[in-house]
Every structure is written in C-alpha cells, then in structure tokens.
N, C-alpha and C positions, 0 to 999 in steps of 0.2 A: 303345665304348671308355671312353665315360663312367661305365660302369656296372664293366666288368669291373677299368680298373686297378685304383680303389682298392679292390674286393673283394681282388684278388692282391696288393694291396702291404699289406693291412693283415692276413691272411692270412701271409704270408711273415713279419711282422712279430712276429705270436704266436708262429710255430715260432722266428725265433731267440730270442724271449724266453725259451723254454723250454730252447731250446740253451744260455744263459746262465745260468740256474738250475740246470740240470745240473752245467756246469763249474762255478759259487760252490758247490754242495754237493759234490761232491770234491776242492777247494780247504782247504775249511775242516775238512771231517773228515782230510783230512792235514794239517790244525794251524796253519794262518792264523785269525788273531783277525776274529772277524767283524767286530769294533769298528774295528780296524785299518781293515778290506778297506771300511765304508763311509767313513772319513774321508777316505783315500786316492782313492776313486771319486767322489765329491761335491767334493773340493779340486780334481783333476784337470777335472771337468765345470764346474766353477766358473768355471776358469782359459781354458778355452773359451768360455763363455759372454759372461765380459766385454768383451772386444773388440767384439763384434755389440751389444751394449748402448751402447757408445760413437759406434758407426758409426751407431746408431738416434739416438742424443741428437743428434750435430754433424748429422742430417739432418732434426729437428726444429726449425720455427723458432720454436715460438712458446714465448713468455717465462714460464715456470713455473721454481717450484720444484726441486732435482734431488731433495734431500728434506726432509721432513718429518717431524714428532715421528710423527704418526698412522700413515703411511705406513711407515715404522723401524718402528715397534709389531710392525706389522702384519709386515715382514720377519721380525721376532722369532718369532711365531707362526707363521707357514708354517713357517718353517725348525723349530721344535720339535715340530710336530705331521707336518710330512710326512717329515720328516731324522730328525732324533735319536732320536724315539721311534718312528716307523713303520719305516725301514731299520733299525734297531737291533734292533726287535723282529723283524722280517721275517727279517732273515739268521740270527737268533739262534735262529728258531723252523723255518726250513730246517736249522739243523743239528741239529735234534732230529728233523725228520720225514725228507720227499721232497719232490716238485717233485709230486706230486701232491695233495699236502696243501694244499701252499702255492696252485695253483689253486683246489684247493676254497674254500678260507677268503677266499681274495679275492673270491672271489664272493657274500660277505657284505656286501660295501660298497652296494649301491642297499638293501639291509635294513637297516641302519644306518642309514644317510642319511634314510631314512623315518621311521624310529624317533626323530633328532634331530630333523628337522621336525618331529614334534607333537610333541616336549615345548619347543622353540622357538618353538609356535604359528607354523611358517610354513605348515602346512598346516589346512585346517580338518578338522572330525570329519561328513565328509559318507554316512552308511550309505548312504544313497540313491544315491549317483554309483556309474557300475560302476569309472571309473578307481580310486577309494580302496577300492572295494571291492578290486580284485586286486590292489593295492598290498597289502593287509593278508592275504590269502590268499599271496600270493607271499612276506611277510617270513614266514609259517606257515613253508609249504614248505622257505624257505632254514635256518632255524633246524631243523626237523627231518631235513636235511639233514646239515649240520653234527652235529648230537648223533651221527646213523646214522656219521659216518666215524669220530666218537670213541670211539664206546659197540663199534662192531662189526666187526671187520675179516674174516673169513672167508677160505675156503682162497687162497691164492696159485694166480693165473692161470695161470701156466707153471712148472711143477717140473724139476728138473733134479737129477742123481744126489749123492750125497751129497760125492764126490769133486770133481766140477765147481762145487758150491756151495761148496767148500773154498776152490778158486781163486779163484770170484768175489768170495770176503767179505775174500782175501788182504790185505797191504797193496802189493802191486805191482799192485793194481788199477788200471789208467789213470782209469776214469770210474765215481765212486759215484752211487747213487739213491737210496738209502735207508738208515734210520741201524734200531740196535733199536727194536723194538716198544714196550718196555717207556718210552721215553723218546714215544712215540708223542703221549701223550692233551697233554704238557707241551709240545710241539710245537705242536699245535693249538691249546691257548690262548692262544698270544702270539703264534700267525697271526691268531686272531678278534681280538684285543685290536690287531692292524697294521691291520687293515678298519675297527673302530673312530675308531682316527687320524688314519687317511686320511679317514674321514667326515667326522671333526671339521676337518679339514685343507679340505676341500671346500668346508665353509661359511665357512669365512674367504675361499677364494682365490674364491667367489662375487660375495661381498660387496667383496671388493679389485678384482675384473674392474670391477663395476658401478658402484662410485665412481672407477675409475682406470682409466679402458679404453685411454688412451693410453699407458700406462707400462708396461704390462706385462712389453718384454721386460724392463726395468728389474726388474722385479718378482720375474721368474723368476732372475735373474742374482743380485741381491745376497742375496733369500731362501734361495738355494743359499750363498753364500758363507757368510751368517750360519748357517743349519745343518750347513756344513764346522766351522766353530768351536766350535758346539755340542758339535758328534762327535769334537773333536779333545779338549774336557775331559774327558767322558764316558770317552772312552777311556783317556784318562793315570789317571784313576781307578780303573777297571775292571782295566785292560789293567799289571798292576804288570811283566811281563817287556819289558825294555826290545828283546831281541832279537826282538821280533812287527815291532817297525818298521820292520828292515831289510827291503830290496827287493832279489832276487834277480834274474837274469835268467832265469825260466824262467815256469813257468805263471800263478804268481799274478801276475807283474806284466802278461804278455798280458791276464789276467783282468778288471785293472783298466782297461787302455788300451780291451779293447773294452766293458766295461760304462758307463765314461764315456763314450764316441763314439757308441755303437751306442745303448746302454738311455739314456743324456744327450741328445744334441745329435740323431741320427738318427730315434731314436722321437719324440722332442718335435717334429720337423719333421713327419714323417708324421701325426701324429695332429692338427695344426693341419694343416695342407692340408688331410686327410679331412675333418675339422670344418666348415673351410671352405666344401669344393663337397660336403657330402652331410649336414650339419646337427651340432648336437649329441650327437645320439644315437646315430652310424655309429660311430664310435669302440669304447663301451662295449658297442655289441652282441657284440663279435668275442673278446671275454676268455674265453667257454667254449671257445672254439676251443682255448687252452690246456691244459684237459681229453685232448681229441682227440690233440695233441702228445705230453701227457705221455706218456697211456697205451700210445700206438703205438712210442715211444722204448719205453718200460719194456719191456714183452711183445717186442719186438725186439732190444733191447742188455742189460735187466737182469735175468736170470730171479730169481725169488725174491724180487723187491722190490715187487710190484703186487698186492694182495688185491683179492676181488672187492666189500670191503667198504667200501673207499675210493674205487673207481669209481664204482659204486650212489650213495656218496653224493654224489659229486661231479655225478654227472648230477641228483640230486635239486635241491642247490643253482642248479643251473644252471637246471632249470627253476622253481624260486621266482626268481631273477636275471632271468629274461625276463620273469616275471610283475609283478615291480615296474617294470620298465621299460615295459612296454607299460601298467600305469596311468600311468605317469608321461605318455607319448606320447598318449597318449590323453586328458589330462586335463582337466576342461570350462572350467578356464579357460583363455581366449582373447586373448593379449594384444591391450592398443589400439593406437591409432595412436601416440599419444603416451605408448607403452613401447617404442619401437624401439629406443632406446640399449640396452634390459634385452637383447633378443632376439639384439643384435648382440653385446651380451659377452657371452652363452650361447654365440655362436659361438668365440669368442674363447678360448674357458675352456680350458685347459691340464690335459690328464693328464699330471705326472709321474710312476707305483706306487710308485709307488713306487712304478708304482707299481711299477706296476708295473714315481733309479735303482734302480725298487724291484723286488722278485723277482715 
C-alpha cells in the first residue's frame, strides 16, 4: 500500500489537472480575462491558505521574527516569478494553444532549471560524470522537442466530417481544446517563457526552503497573497473592461472555486505528503503523465483538435524531462552528515505550477 497509494493519488492528481486545463481553456475562449481568472484564483487560495499559516504560528513556540526585510524580499520574488509572470503567461499562452501544448512546454522546466544552474555556477562542468552528462543530452532532447511541436504539426489524429467539425468549432460548444493553429507557435512561446519562471521561481523558493525551513507554510501563504496583489495591478492595467470582473454564478466562478481548492490547497497537500514518504523527486516524475491525459481526453472528447505533431513532440520532451531528471537522481554528489538541514528542505520544497495554481 506504501507503494501503490501514492502512485494512484499522484496519478489521479495529473488527470484532474488536466480536467482543469481543459475547463480554464473553454472558459477563457468564451471570454473570461485570463488576468482576471488568475487574480481571482490566487486571492481566493490566498484566503485559504492564511488561517493554516496562523494555526502554524500560535503552535510555534519558539521566539523569531514573523517578518523580515529579506524574508518580504523574498515574498516579493516568489510571488512575481511564480504568480504574476508564470500564471499570467501560463493562462495567456493556453488561450493561444491546448492543454497539450501546455503539457509539453511544462516539461521544459528540469531543462531550464539546468540551464540556470550553470550559468549560476551551482552546478559544475563535469564531461566526465554520466549524471551531467545526461543532464546535458536530456536538455538536447527537451529543447528539440519543443522546436518539433512548434515548427511541425502534422495530420490530426481523428477526423471527423465536415458537418460535425462545424458543430464542434460552434460557439455552443460545452468544452474547448484547442484554439487556431495560426495563433499556435505564439502559444508556445509564452508557455516556454512560464517553464522559464517557474525555474527562476525554483531557485529562489530553494534558497528560501534552506535558509528558512521552519516558515514555510508562512512562506507559501503570504508569497501567494503578495502575487494576488501583483496580478490584481497587472490586470487593472491590462484588463481596461471593467465588466471582466464581475462574477456570475455559473462556470467561471465553479472554475475558480475548484482551481483554488483543488490546483491550491489540495494539490499542494498531495505533493508535500508525496515528497514526504517517497523523496523529492516522486513528485516531478508524474508530469508526463499529463501528456497521457491530454491526449486520451482529446482523441476521445475533441476530434480535430490533437495533431500528430504535437504528440510526437510532446513525448520527445518527456523523454529529455526523464533524462534531466535521472542526472539529477543520480548525481555524484553525495550529501554529508552535516548537510542534513539541505536534504530535509529538498524534502520540504513545495511545487505550486504553477504550476502547475498553475496550468
């Protein structure tokens, strides 16, 4: 049992991810502001999150600080690299693609992440180790990956007659997947540019784990509230139709209730337990899984929306995404004895996607 929940609960966990990507891209192609849809989702998560930050504090006894300049800095920084700019561009670049896109290009993030570490010099330039070696053939992979879903889309997997594709592109279509082609390649840049973020976003909330491993939830709570704020100027900006703000009672605000609770509060629970009892790396292994999701959704529910060229690629990246990861697992350093605090906030470390409240 130790073995199989958390494979089914972190499993169950990527198909509703995908179920929620689904619904925020027929949402927004029927005319919700994606700026809107993340301020309102991050405010809402926020608003849940603080209580449990309080209930953490009054059960803390020991006498620190609640905050600090560096520490505020640092809220600053999460909040704009994993909120403002990573959701912003995320939802923004889902309404230009699919939820297949948006798989793929999330799976640019350990290639990124790599890519920041040496020009950070956290990692060294070791040709001789096999970990850095596949680390650097794996970021190959992902990156030709990536170019293959942009550069080349090829026939659609399921056809269907001209009359029925009429229906489906309607606008009484219940559940969109895919937006034009033509808006395709614009889609995928500001999906690579969310993996980007999120990298960058990675190395801050590393570095915040390992100097502050007690505060966390504190960490997680107020860096959401401060990237609600962020997204709320961002959007007054952007977002000039004052009628985006009202809240209906119908799908989009379901939309928001369960992307806060479920993609917020529930996924952030699951993937810290996982982390927990099966290390740092159970977690990020199970994101191609959303590949598997997309495509079985799409060929199922959406004919005309799943080329075989964004599959292909998507399985490309996925296998450069294992291959950065299994250097990473495998790497020859070994932490000491006296690096146990580092290894227990590797444990510690928190994926929000954006990421995936992210798509």
């Amino acid at each position: 049992m130790g073995e199989v929940v958390p494979f089914m609960v972190m499993v169950a966990m990527e198909g509703c991810t995908i179920g929620l990507t689904i619904f925020a891209k027929t949402a927004i192609t029927n005319g919700m502001s994606p700026f809107v849809f993340v301020v309102y989702t991050n405010a809402l998560a926020s608003l849940l999150l603080l209580p449990f930050t309080f209930i953490f504090r009054c059960r803390d006894r020991t006498e620190r600080p609640f905050f600090t300049f560096p520490l505020l800095l640092r809220f600053f920084f999460l909040g704009l690299t994993g909120i403002t700019i990573g959701q912003n561009l995320a939802f923004l670049g889902l309404s230009y693609s699919s939820p297949i896109l948006v798989c793929a290009m999330g799976l640019l993030l350990p290639a990124f992440s790599f890519i920041l570490s040496l020009m950070l010099r956290r990692t060294k330039l070791d040709w001789r180790s096999s970990s850095f070696q596949a680390k650097i053939i794996g970021t190959l992979i992902s990156i030709m990956g990536a170019l293959m879903v942009e550069l080349y889309k090829g026939p659609v997997i399921l056809k269907t007659s001209v009359s029925s594709s009429y229906f489906l592109q309607s606008k009484q279509q219940l559940l969109i997947f895919s937006s034009a082609l033509e808006h395709w390649a614009l889609g995928g840049i500001l999906l690579a540019a969310t993996s980007l973020s999120v990298s960058v976003w990675n190395v801050i909330q590393f570095e915040t784990v390992k100097q502050y491993p007690e505060v966390m939830m504190e960490v997680v709570s107020f860096y959401s509230l401060l990237g609600s704020v962020q997204c709320a100027i961002v959007s007054l900006l952007v977002e000039k139709n004052l009628s985006a703000w009202k809240l209906k009672l119908n799908m989009e605000l379901l939309l928001i209730v369960l992307t806060a609770v479920l993609g917020g509060l529930v996924r952030t629970g699951v993937h810290i337990w996982c982390m927990q009892i099966k290390g740092p790396f159970y977690v990020p292994m199970f994101k191609p899984f959303r590949i598997l999701f997309a495509t079985i959704f799409g060929i199922s529910f959406f004919t005309n929306s799943i080329h075989y060229g964004s599959v292909i690629g998507a399985i490309i990246i996925g296998i450069g995404n294992y291959g950065v990861m299994w250097g990473q697992i495998t790497e020859d350093e070994v932490p000491e004895d006296n690096d146990a605090e580092t290894v227990d906030s590797l444990k510690k470390k928190i994926p929000l996607l954006q990421e995936e409240t992210q798509v």
